[in-house]
N, C-alpha and C positions, 0 to 999 in steps of 0.2 A: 504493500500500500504506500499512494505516494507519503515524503515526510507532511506531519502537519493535519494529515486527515484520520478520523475514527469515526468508523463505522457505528452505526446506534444498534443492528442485529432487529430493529423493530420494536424495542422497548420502548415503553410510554414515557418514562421521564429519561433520555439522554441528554447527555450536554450538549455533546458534538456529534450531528447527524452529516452523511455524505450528501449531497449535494452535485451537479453538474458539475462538471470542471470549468473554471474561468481559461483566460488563453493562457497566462501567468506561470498556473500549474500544469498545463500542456509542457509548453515548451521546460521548464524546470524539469519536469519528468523526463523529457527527451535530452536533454544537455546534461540529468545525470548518469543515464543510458551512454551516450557519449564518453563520459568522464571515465564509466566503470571499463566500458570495450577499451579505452585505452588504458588502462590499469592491467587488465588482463592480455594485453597485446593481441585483440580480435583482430581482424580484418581489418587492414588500416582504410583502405578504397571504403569500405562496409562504414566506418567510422564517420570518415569524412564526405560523405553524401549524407548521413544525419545530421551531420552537425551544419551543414550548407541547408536544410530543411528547416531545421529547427531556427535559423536565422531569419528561413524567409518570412517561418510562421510567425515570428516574433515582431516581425514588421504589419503586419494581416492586421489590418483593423475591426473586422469586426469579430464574430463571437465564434470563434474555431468549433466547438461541439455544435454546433449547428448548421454546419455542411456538409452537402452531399461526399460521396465518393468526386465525384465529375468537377465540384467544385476546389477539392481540394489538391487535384493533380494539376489543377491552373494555375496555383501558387509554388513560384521556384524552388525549385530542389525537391517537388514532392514526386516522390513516385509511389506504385502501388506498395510495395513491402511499407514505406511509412505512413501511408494511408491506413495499411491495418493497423499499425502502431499508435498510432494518432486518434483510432476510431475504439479502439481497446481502453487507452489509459482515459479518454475522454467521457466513457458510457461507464467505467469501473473505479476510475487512481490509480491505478497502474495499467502494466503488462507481463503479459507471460517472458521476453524477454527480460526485462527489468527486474522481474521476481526473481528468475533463473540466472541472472549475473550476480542480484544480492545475495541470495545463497554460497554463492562460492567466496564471498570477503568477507573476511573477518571485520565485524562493527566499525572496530575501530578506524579503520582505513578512510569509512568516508566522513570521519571528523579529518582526517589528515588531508582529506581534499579539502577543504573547507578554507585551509591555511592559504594566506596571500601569498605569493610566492612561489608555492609550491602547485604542479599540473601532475597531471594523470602518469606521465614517465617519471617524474620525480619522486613519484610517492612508490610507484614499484620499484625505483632502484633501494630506497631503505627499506622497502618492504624486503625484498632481494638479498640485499646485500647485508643488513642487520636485523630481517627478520623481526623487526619492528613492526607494529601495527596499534599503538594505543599512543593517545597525543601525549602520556604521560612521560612515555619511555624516547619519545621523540627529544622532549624537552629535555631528559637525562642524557642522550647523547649529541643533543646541542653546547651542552654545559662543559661534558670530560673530552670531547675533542673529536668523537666517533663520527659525527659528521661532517666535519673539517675534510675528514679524510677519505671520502667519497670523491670522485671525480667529476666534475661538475658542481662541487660544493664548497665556493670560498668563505673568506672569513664573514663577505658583505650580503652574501645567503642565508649563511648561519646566523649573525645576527638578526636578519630579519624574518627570518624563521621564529626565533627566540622571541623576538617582541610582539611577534603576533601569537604564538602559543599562550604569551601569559597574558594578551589583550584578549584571546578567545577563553580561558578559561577565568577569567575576573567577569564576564559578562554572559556566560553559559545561561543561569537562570535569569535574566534579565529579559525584557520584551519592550521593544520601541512603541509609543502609545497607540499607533492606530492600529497594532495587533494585541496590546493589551484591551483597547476598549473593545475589539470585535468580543475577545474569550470571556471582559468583563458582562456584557450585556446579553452573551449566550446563557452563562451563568445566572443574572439577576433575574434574567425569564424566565429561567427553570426555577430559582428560589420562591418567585412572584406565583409560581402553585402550590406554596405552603404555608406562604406566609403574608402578612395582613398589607404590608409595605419593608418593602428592600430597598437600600439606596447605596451606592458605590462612594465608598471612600478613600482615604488613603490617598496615595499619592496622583491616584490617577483623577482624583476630583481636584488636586491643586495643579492637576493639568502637565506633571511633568513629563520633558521628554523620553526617558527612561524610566520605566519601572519595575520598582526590586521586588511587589509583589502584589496581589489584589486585595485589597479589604472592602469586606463585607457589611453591613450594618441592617438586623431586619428584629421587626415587631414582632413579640409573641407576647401570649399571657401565660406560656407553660416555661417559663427560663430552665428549668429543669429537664424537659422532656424536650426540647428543642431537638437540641443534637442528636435526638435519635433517629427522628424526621429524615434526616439527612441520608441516611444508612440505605434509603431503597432510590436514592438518586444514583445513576449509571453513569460513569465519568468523574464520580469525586471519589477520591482514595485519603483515606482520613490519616492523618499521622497521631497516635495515640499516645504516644510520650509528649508531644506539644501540645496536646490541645486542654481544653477545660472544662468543668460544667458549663461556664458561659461562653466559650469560644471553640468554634471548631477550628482545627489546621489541617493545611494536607495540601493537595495538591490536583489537578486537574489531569486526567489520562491522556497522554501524548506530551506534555508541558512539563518544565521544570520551577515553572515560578510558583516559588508560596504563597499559600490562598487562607488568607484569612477569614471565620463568618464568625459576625460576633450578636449575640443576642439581648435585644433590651425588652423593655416593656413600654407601652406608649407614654408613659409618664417623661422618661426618661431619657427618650428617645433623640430629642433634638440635643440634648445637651454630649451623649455618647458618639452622635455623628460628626459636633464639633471637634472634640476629644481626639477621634479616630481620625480625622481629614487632615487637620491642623496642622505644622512643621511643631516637634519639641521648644524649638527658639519662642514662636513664636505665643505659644501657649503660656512658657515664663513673661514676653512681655505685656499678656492680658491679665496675668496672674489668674490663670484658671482655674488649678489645682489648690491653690489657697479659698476662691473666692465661688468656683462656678459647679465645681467637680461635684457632684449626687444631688443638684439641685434639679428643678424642675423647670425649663424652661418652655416656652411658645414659638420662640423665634430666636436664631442665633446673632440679631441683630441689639438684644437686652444688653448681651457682654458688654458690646462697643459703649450702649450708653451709659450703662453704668460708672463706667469707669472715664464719660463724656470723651471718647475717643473716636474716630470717624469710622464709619462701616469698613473694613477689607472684605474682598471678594474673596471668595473659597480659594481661587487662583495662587492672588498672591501672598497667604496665610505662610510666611516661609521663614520670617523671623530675619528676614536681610533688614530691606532700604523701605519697607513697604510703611509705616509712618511716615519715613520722612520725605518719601514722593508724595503722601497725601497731606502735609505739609506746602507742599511746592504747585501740585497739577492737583489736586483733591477737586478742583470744582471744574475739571474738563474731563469730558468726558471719554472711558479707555475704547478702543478700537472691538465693535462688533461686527459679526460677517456682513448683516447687512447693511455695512457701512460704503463695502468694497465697491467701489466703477467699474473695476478692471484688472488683469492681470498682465505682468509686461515683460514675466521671462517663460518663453514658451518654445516647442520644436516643432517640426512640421515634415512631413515626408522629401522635402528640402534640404534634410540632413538625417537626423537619427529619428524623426517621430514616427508614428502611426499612422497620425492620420494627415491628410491635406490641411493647406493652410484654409482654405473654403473649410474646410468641415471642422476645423478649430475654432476659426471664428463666429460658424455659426451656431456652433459650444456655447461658447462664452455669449452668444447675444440672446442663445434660447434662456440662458438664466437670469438673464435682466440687465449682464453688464454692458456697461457702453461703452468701452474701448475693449479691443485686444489688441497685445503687442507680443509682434514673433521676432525672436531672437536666436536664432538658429545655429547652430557650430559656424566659426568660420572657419578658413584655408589650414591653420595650423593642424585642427583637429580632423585630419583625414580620415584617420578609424573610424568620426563618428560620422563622416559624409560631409566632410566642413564646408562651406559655399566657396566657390573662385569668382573671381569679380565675374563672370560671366551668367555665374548662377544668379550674385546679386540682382545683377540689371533684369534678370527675369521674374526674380520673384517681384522686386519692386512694382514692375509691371502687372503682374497679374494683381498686386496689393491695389492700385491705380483702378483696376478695372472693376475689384471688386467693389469700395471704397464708391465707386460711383451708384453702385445700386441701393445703397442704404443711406437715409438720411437721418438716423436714429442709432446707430454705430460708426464706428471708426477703425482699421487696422491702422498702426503704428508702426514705422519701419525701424524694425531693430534688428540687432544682429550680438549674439554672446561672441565676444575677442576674446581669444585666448590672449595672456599675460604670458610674455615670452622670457624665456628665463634670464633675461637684461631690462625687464619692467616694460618695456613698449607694445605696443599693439602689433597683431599680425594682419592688419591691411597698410596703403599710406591712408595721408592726409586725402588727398581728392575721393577713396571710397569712405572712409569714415564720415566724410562730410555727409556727403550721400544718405544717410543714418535719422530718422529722427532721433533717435536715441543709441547708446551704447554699454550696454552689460559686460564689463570686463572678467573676465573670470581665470585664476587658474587651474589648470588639470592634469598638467604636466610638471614631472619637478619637484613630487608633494613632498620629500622627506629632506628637506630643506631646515636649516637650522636658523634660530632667530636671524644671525649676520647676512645672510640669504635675502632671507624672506622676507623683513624688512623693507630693506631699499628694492629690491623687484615690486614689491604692493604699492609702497610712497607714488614711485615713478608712474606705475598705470593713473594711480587715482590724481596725482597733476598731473594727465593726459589730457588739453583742453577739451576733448572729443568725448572722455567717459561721463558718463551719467548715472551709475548705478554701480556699485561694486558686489557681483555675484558670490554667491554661501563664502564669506569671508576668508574662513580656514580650510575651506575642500575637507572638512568632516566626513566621516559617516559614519552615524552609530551605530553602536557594538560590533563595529568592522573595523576600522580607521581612527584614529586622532586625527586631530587637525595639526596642521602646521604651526606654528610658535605666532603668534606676533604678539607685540607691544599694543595693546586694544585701543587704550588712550589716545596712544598716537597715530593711529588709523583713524579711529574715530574724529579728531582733532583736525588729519589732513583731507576727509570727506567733508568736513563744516566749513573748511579752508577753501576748500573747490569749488562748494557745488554739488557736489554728490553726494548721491544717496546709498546707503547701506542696506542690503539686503538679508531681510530674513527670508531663508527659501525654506520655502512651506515643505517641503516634501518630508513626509516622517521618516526616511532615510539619511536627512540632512539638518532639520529646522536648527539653521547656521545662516545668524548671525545668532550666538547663545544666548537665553535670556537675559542672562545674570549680566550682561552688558547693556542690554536699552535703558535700564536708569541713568544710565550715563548719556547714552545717547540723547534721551529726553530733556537732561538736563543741558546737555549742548545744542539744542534746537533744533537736529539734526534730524530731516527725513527718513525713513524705515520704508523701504519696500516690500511688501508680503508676496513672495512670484511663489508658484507651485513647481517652476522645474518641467511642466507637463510637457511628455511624451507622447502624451494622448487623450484623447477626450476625457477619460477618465481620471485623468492627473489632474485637472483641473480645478476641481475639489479637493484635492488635499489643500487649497489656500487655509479651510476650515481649521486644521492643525498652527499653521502659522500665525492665525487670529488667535488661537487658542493660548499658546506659546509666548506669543507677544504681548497678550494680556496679563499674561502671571509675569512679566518684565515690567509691566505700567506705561504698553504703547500708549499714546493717544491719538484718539482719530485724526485732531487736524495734523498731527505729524505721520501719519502712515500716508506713503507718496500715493499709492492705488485706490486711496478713497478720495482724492483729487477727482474736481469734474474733468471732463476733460480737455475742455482752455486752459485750466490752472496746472494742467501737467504738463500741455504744452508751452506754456510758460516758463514754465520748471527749467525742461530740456532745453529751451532755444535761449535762455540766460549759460548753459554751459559751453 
């Protein structure tokens, strides 16, 4: 079964039921198919006409289990043997291939796929050659030298072997939020048959980008017999050394994040969801535990007045800066989705997206926004299809022709620059001009030390030509750190410019981090919210970046995309 999916067998209360396949986990299935024929040295020719498949499928804009045979041999690389492949894991989560490669490796092996760095021949030659197969023993002969001495494997392998073994297992049970809230809300619905009211707490109700675990919070009148309730739920595995009369622990089937469910009474109820949501800091500086703890409250907004303190949002309960932005911005109001116009860092079948720039934008206009702006790979980034001034002049055009049929939208002509590793853009001046806007971004070069990375970032963002400085650090979380910088002084030379900083929405990225827009807000400084989308469906991850930037204390009139759209381009033609 593909990773990530479990079967419910037909039982009435599952957690996690199968479901159609999305394209996501198609191609995922078929790229780990892929991974494993080359771990086991299949048929290379056999290999590399799936992996040319699974590309093409990956570009397919619409909904892959919902095509014919007939349909599917029109899309490059497909031929019939991956049609049946395609039409098995799509109607089931897997395939008989797929099942019958898993069988032959040892677990361990496809966490070692996993690692940056390390491909499918890499991982057979320590399989091979030290008989290795577990990330643990990996990391043991990263450490005494035994990998050193593999051929093919310098000091500058080894080390980055090394940092990502101990980035993958500091982050194992962790889950990035818009896969914790799907497993949170599978859960509260299955709890919501037992009980009177359920509500999500913890960290994922203060909206963080990473969470360490799910907490629970639901009404009974039996605090006693609660947790037994729980015991014919299918999907929850209780851990009985953790848990309590009042609290159950344990964990979800397939999942390694800790899952908390904690049981009140309705008395008591609002006052243990504050409790449970709250950062520890911040609960000391409401003095809750002195002053709120077994009381009975109505509404969690008593605390604040009691102690004549201004409302915080659930968000930003974090015990940082959050009095003293409400102090400064208290009487402006924070950034809601439905604040947004627009979105202004986007891809288009122009480069690496999905879908056409027409069918992006008229994404973005079926949702009510009134601009979109495509920003596409340029020249530099050839892997991802980057534009050549030739490609520019075309899309421009077709933006031109579009742009005449509607009087109630606007496409924007933007373009994402890659940041070359001497700071300058990868067009000249006369294409850049060309631009209504310019998303500088780097993508290349990430393992860059602050002395680097610095003066390469400074240099793009004095680029008279930039307007937005794309996901700041080239993050991605629980995969990547980001690069080093000096935040202050990034921030400092985007107020300096004219530019805008980007929080990219995408919940594989939401960089720029929060824990820096107080600063930015306090510098006057514009926040862009882009989603990064590849595809229609990326286009709504903005939701997460809203979300994100709220528990930072964006404000709307400083989020650049809730700009009409005069005022943005005002924005742009001042830089």
């Amino acid at each position: 079964m593909a990773e990530g999916m479990v079967a419910s067998e037909g039982r009435s209360h599952a957690i996690l039921v199968y479901l159609s396949m999305d394209n996501d986990q198609i191609v995922d299935a078929l790229e780990l198919l892929v991974k494993l024929w080359d771990l086991h040295g299949v048929n290379e020719f056999k290999s590399k006409n799936l992996a040319f498949a699974a590309r093409g499928l990956d570009k397919f804009p619409g909904l892959i289990s919902s095509l014919s045979e007939e349909q599917l041999l029109a899309i490059p690389g497909v031929g019939k043997v991956v049609v049946k492949i395609v039409q098995e894991i799509a109607s089931t989560g897997t395939c008989t291939d797929l099942e019958q490669i898993i069988e032959q490796t040892p677990a361990g092996l496809l966490t070692l796929l996993k690692i940056k760095g390390l491909g499918p021949k890499k991982v057979r030659t320590i399989w091979q050659e030290l008989q290795i197969t577990e990330i643990d023993d990996l990391l043991a002969a990263c450490e005494d030298g035994r990998l050193a001495n593999l051929k093919g494997f310098g000091g500058a392998v080894v080390e980055s072997v090394t940092l990502n073994i101990r980035f993958i297992k500091s982050n194992s049970s962790k889950l990035r939020i818009n896969k914790a809230q799907d497993l949170a809300d599978e859960i509260a619905e299955t709890l919501g048959s037992f009980f009177s009211q359920v509500s999500i707490a913890g960290e994922l109700r203060r909206h963080s980008e990473v969470i360490n675990s799910l907490v629970f919070l639901v009404e009974t009148d039996d605090l006693f017999g609660a947790s037994g309730l729980l015991q014919s739920v299918e999907g929850l595995e209780e851990d009985l050394k953790e848990s309590s009369p009042f609290t159950w622990r344990g964990f979800a089937k397939g999942h390694l994040i800790p899952i908390e469910i904690h049981f009140a009474s309705k008395g008591e109820f609002v006052t243990k969801l504050y409790a449970l949501s709250a950062a520890p800091d911040h609960l000391a500086q409401v003095q809750f535990y002195e002053r709120f703890d077994g009381k009975e409250l109505k509404d969690e907004s008593e605390i604040y007045t009691a102690l004549q303190l201004p409302f915080i949002v659930p968000e930003m309960r974090e015990g940082l800066q959050e009095f003293d932005w409400y102090a400064k911005h208290g009487d402006k109001a924070l950034i809601q989705y439905a604040d947004l116009q627009g979105c202004l860092h986007n891809h288009s079948t122009y480069s690496d997206g999905k879908n056409t720039l027409s069918e992006m934008a008229e994404a973005c206009r079926a949702l009510g926004l009134r601009y979109f702006g495509i920003a596409d790979h340029s020249k530099y980034a050839a892997y991802a299809g980057g534009l050549k001034e030739e490609d520019v002049i075309r899309q421009h055009e077709e933006i031109d022709q579009l742009n005449a049929q509607w009087s109630d939208f606007q496409i924007l002509k933007g373009i994402e620059a890659d940041i070359l590793p001497d700071g300058n853009l990868d067009y000249d001046v006369t294409v850049l001009a060309s631009f209504d806007y310019v998303v500088a971004s780097v993508h290349a070069g990430l393992t860059m030390d602050l002395e680097k990375a610095m003066p390469r970032v400074i240099k793009a963002i004095e680029n008279p030509y930039t307007s937005i400085l794309g996901h700041p650090t080239g993050r991605l979380l629980l995969a990547r750190p980001g690069f080093p910088l000096q935040m202050s002084k990034i921030l400092d030379a985007c107020k300096a410019n004219g530019v805008s900083i980007e929080l990219n929405a995408s919940p594989y990225r939401l960089d720029l981090d929060w824990r820096y827009i107080y600063e930015a807000m306090d510098k006057g400084l514009f926040v862009s919210i882009n989603p990064d989308a590849h595809a229609i469906a990326g286009i709504q991850d903005m939701q997460w970046g809203v979300k994100v930037g709220r528990k930072g204390g964006l404000l709307k009139e400083l989020t650049l995309n809730a700009l009409p759209l005069d005022d943005i381009k005002n924005f742009f033609a001042k830089n």
